[in-house]
mmCIF file as gemmi writes it, N, C-alpha and C atoms, coordinates in Angstrom:
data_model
loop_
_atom_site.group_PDB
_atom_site.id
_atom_site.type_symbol
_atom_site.label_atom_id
_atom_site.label_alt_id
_atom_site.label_comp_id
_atom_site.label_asym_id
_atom_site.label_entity_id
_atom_site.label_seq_id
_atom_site.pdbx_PDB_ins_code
_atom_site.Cartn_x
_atom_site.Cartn_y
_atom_site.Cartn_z
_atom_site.occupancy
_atom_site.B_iso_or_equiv
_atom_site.pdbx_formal_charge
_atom_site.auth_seq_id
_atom_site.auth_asym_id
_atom_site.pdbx_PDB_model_num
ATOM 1 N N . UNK Axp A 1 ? -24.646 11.987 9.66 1 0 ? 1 A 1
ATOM 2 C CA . UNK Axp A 1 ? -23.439 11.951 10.467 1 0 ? 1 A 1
ATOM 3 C C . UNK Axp A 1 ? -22.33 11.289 9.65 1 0 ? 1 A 1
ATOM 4 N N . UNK Axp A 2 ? -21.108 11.701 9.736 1 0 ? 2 A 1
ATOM 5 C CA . UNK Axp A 2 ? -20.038 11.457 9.107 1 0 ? 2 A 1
ATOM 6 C C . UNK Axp A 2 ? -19.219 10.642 9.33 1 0 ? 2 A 1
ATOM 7 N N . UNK Axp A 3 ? -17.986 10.142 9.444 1 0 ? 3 A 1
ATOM 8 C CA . UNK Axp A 3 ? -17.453 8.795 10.012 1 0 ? 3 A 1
ATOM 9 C C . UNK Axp A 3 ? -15.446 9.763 9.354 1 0 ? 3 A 1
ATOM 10 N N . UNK Axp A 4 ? -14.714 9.408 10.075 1 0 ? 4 A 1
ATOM 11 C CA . UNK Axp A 4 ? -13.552 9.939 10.047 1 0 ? 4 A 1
ATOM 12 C C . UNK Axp A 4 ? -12.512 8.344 9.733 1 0 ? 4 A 1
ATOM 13 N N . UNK Axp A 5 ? -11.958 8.526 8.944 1 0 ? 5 A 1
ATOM 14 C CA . UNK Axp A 5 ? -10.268 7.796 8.926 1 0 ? 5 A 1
ATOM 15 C C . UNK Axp A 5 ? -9.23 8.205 8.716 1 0 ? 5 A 1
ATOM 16 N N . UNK Axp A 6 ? -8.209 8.261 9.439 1 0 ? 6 A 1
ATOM 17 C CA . UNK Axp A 6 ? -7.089 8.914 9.851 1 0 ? 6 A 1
ATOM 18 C C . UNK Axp A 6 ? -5.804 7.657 8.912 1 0 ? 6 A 1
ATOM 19 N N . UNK Axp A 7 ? -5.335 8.49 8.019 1 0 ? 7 A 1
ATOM 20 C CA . UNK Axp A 7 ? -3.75 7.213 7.24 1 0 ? 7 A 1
ATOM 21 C C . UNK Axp A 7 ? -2.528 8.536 7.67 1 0 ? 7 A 1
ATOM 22 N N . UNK Axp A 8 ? -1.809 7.463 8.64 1 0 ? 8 A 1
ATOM 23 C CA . UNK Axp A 8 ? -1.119 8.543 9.435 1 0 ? 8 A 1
ATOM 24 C C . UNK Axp A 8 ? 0.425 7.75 8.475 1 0 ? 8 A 1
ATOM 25 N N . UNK Axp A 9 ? 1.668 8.67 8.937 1 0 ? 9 A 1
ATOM 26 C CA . UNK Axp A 9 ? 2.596 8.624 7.896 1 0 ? 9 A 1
ATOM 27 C C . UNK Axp A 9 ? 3.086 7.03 7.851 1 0 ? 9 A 1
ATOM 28 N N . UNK Axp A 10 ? 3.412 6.336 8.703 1 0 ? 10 A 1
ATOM 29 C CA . UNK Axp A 10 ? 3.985 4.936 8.351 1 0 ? 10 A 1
ATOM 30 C C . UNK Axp A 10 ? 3.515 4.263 7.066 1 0 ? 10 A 1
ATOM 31 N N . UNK Axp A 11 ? 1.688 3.984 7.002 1 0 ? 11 A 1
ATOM 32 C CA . UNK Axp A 11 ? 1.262 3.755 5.662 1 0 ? 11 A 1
ATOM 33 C C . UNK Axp A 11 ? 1.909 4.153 4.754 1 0 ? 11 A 1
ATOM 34 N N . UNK Axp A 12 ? 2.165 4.932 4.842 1 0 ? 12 A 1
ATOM 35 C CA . UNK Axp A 12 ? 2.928 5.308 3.177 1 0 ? 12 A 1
ATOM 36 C C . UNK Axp A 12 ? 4.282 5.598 2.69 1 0 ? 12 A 1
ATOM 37 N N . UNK Axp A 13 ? 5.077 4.792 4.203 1 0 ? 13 A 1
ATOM 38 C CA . UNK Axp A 13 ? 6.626 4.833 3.619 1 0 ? 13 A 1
ATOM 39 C C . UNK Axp A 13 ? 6.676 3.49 2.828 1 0 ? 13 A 1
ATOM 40 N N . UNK Axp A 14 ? 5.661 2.403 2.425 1 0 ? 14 A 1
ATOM 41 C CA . UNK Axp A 14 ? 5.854 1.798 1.55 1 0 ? 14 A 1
ATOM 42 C C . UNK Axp A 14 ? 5.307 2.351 -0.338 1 0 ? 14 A 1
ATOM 43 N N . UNK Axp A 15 ? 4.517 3.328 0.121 1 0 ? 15 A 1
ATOM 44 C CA . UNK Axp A 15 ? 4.204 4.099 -1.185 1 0 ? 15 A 1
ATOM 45 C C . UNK Axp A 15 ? 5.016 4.572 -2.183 1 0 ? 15 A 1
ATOM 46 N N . UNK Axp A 16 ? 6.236 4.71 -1.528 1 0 ? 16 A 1
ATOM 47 C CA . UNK Axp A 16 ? 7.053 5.832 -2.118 1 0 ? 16 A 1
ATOM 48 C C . UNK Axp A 16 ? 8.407 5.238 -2.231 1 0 ? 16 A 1
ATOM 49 N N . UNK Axp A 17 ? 9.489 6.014 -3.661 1 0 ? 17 A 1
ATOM 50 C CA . UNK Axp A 17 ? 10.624 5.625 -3.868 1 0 ? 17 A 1
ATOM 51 C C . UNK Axp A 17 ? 11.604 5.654 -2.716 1 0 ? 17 A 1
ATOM 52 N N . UNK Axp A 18 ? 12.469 4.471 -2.608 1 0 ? 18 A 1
ATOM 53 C CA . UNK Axp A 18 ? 13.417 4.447 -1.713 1 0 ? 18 A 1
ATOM 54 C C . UNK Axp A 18 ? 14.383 6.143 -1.72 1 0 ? 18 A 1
ATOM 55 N N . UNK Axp A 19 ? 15.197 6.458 -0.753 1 0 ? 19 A 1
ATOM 56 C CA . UNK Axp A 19 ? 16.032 7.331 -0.818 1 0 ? 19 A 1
ATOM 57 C C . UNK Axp A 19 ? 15.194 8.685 -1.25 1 0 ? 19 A 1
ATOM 58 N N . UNK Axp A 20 ? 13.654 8.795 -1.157 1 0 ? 20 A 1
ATOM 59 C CA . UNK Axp A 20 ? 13.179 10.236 -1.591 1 0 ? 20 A 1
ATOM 60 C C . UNK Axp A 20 ? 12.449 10.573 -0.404 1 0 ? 20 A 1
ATOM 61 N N . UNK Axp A 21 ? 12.534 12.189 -0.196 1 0 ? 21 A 1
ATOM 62 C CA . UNK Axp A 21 ? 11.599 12.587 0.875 1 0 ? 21 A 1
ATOM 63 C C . UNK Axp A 21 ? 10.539 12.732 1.109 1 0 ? 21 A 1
ATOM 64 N N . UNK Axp A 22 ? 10.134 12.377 1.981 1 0 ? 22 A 1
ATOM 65 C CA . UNK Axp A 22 ? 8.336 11.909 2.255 1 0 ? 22 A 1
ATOM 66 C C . UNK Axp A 22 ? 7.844 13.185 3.098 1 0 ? 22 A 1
ATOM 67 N N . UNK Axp A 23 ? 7.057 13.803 2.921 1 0 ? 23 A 1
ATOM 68 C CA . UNK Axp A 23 ? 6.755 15.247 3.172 1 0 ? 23 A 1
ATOM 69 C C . UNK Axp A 23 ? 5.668 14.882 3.729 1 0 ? 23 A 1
ATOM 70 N N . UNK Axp A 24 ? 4.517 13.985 3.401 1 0 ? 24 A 1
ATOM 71 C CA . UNK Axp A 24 ? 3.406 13.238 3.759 1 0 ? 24 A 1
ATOM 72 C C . UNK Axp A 24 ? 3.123 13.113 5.463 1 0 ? 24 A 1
ATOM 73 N N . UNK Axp A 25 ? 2.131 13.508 5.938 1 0 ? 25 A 1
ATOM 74 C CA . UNK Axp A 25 ? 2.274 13.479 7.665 1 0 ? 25 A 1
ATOM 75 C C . UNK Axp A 25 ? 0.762 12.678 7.897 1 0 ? 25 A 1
ATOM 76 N N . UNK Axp A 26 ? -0.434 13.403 6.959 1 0 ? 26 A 1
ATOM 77 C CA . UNK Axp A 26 ? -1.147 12.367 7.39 1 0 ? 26 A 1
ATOM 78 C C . UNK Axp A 26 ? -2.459 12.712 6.127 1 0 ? 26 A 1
ATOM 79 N N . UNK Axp A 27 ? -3.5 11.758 5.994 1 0 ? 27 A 1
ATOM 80 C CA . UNK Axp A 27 ? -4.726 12.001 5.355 1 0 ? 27 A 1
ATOM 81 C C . UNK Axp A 27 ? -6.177 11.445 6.453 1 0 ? 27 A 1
ATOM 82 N N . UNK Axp A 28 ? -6.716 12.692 6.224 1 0 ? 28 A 1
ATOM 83 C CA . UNK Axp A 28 ? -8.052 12.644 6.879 1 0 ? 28 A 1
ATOM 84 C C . UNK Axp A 28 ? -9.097 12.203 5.785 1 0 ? 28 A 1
ATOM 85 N N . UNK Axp A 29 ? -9.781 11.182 6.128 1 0 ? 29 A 1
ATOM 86 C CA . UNK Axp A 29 ? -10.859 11.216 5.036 1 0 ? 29 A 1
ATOM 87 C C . UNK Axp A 29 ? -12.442 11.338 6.132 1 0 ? 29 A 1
ATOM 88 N N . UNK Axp A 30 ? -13.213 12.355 5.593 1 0 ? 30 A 1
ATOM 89 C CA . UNK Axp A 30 ? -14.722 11.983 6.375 1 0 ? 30 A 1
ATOM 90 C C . UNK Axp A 30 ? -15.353 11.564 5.435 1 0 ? 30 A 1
ATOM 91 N N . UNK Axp A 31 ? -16.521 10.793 5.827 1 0 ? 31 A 1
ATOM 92 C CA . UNK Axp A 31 ? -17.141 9.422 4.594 1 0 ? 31 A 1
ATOM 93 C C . UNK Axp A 31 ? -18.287 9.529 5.102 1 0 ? 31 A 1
ATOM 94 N N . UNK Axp A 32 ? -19.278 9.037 4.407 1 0 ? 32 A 1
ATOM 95 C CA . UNK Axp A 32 ? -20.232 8.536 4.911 1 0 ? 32 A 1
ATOM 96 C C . UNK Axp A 32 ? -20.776 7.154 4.441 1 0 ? 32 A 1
ATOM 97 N N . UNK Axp A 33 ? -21.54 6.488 5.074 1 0 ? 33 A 1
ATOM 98 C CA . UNK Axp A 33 ? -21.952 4.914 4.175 1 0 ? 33 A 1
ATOM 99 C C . UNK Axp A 33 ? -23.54 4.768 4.229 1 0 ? 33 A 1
ATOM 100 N N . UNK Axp A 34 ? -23.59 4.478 3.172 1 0 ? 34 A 1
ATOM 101 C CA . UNK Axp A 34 ? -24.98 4.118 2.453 1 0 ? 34 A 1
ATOM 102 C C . UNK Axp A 34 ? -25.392 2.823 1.612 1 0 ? 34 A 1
ATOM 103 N N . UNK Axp A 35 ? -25.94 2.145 2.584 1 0 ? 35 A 1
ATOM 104 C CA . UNK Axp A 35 ? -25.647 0.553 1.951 1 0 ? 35 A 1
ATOM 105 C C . UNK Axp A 35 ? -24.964 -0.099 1.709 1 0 ? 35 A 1
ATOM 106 N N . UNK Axp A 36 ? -23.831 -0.305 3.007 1 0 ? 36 A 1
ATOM 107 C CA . UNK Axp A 36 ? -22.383 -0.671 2.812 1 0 ? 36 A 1
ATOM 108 C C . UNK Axp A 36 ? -21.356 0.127 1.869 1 0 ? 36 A 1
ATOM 109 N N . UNK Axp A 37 ? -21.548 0.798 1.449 1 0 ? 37 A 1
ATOM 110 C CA . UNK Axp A 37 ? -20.832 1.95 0.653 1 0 ? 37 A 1
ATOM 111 C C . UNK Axp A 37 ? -20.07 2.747 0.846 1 0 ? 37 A 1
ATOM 112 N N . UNK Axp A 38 ? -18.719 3.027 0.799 1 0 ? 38 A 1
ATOM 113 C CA . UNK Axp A 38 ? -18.263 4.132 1.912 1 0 ? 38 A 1
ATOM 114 C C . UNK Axp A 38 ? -18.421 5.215 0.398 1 0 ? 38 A 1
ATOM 115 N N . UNK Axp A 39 ? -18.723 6.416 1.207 1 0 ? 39 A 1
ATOM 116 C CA . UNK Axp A 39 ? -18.479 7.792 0.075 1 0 ? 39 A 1
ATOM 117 C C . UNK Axp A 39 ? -17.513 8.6 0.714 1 0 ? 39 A 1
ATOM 118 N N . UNK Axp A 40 ? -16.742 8.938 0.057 1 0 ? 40 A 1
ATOM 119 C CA . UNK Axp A 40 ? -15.825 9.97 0.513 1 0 ? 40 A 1
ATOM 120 C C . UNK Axp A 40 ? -16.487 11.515 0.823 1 0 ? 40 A 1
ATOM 121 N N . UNK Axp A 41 ? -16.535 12.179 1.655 1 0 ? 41 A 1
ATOM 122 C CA . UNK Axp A 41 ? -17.179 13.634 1.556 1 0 ? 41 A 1
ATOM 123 C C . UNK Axp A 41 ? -15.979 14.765 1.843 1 0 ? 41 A 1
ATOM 124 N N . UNK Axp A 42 ? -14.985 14.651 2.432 1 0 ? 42 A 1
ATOM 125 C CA . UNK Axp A 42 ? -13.898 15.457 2.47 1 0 ? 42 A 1
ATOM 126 C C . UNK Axp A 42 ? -12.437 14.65 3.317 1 0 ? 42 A 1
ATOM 127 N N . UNK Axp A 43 ? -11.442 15.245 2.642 1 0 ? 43 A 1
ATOM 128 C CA . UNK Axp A 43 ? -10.665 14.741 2.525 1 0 ? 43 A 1
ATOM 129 C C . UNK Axp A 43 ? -9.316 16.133 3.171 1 0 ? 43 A 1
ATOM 130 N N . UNK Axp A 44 ? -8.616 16.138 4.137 1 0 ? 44 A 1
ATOM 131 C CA . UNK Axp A 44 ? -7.936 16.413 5.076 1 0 ? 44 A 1
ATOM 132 C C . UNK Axp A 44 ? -6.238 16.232 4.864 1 0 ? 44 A 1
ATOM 133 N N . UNK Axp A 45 ? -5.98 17.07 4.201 1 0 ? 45 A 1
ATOM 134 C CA . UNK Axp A 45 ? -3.996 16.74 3.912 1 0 ? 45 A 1
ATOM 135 C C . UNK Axp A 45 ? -2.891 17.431 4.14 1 0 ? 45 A 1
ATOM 136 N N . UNK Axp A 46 ? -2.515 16.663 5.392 1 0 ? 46 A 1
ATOM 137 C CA . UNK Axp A 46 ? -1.51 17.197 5.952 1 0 ? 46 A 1
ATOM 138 C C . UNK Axp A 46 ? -0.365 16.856 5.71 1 0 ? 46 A 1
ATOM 139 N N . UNK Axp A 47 ? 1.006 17.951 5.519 1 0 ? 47 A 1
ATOM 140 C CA . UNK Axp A 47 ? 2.395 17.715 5.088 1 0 ? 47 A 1
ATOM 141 C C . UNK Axp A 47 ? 3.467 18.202 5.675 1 0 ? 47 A 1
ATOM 142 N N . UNK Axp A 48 ? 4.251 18.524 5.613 1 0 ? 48 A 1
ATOM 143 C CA . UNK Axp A 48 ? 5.215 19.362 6.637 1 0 ? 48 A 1
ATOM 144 C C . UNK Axp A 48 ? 5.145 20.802 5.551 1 0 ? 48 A 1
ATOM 145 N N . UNK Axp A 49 ? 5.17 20.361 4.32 1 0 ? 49 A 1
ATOM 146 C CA . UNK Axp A 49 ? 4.78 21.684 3.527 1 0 ? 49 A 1
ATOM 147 C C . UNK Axp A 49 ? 3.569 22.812 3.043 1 0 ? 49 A 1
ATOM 148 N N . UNK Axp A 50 ? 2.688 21.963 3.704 1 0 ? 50 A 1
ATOM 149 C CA . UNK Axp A 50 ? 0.99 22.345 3.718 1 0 ? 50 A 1
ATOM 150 C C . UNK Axp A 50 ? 0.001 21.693 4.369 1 0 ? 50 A 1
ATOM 151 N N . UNK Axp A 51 ? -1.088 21.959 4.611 1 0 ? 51 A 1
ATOM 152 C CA . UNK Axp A 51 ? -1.987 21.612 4.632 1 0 ? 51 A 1
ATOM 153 C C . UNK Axp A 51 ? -3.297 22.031 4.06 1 0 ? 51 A 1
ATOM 154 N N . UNK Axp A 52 ? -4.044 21.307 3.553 1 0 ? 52 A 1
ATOM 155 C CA . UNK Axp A 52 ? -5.216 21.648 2.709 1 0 ? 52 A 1
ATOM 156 C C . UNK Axp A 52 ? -6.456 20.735 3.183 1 0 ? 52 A 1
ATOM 157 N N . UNK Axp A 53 ? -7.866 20.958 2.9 1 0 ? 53 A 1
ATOM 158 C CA . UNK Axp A 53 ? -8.603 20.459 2.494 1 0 ? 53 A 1
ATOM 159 C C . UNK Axp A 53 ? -9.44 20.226 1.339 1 0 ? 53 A 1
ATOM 160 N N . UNK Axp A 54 ? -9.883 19.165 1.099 1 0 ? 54 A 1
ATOM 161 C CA . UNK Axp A 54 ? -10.783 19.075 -0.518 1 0 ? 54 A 1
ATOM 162 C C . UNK Axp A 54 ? -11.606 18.516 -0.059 1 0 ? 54 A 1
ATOM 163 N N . UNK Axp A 55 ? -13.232 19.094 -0.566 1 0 ? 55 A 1
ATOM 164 C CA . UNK Axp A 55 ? -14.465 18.896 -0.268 1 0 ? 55 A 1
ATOM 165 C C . UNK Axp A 55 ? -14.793 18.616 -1.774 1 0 ? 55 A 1
């Protein structure tokens, strides 16, 4: 079983240069943990210009 975290856009208006557009809407990560471990297993990216996933 998998485990979900959601980094929705506020996080990352400190990421980024002042005065540039942030296209960024959100990142899904599903993980799993194994001995306190988180593993990433897919990853969820949403933008106003796309969306994709990477497994």
């Amino acid at each position: 079983m998998s485990n979900t975290l959601n980094i929705i856009f506020p996080f990352f208006q400190g990421l980024h240069k002042l005065n540039k557009k942030n296209n960024l809407q959100e990142i899904k990560m599903n993980y799993i943990e194994l001995d306190n471990i988180t593993i990433p297993i897919q990853y969820d990216i949403k933008s106003k210009n796309f969306q994709q996933s990477f497994i």
